[in-house]
N, C-alpha and C positions, 0 to 999 in steps of 0.2 A: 391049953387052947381047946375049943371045943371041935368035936370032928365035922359037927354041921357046918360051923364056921368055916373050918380049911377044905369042906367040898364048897363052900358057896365060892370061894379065891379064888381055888380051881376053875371050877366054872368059868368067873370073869375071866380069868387070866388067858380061859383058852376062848375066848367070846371075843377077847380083844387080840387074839392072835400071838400072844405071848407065847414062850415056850414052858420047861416044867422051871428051868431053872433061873427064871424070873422072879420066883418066891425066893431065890437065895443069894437076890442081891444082883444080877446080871442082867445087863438092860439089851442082852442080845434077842432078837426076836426071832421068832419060827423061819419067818420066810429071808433070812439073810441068804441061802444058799440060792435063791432063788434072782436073785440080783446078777449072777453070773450067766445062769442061761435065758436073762430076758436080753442082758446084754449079748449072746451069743446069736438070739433068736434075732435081733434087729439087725445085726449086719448082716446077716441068711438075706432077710429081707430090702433090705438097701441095698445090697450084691446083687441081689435078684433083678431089681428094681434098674437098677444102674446098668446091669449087664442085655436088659434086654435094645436090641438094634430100633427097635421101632416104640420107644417108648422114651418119652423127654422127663427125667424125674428131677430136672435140676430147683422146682419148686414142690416139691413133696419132701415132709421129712417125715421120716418112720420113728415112733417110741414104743413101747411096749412095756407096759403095767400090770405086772403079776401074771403075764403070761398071755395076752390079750396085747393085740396088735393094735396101734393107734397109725391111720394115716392120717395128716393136714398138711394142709397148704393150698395151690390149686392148680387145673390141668386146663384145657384149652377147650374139651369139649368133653361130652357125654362117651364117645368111644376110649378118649383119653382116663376118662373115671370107671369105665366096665374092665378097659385094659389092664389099671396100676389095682384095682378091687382083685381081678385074675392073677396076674403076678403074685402078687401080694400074699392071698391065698394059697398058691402054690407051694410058695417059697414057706410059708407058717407052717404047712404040713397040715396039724388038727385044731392046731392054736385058731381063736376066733380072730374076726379085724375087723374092725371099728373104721367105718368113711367118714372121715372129716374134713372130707376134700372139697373145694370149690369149684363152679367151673368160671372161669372169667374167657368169656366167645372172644374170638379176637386177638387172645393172649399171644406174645410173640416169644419163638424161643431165643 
């Protein structure tokens, strides 16, 4: 095998997020461990989200990919989306969030 060859593999291998031992047959990827604290990071934030008194999150759902906070769904008004963006925020710590929230005026809780 030529070593140009097994640095170009390399390369891809870590371009597409593989790990080393992808080349020896293991289809486990770099970022498995990373699946436990995004799951750890969303209930932080649904806890957060859920626990605040003045805040109605029974139409917002929290996901988070790769470390990056997803909110959707939708809130009642503009204070309701500055509000669950703040929570939100707080609750991530440094993790970024993503608004994909709606406002539908009128919404009833």
């Amino acid at each position: 095998m030529n070593i140009s060859y097994t640095k170009r593999i390399l390369a891809i291998c870590a371009y597409l997020g593989f790990g080393v031992y992808a080349l020896a047959g293991s289809v486990t990827r770099a970022d498995t461990p990373n699946a436990a604290a995004d799951e750890e990071l969303r209930q932080r934030v649904t806890a957060a989200l859920h626990s605040d008194p003045y805040f109605y999150d029974q139409h917002v759902n929290v996901s988070v990919e790769k470390g990056v906070v997803v909110l959707r769904g939708f809130v009642a008004s503009e204070w309701d989306l500055r509000d669950a963006l703040r929570i939100a925020g707080k609750a991530a710590g440094d993790s970024r969030v993503i608004d994909d929230l709606s406002i539908q005026l009128g919404g009833r809780r």
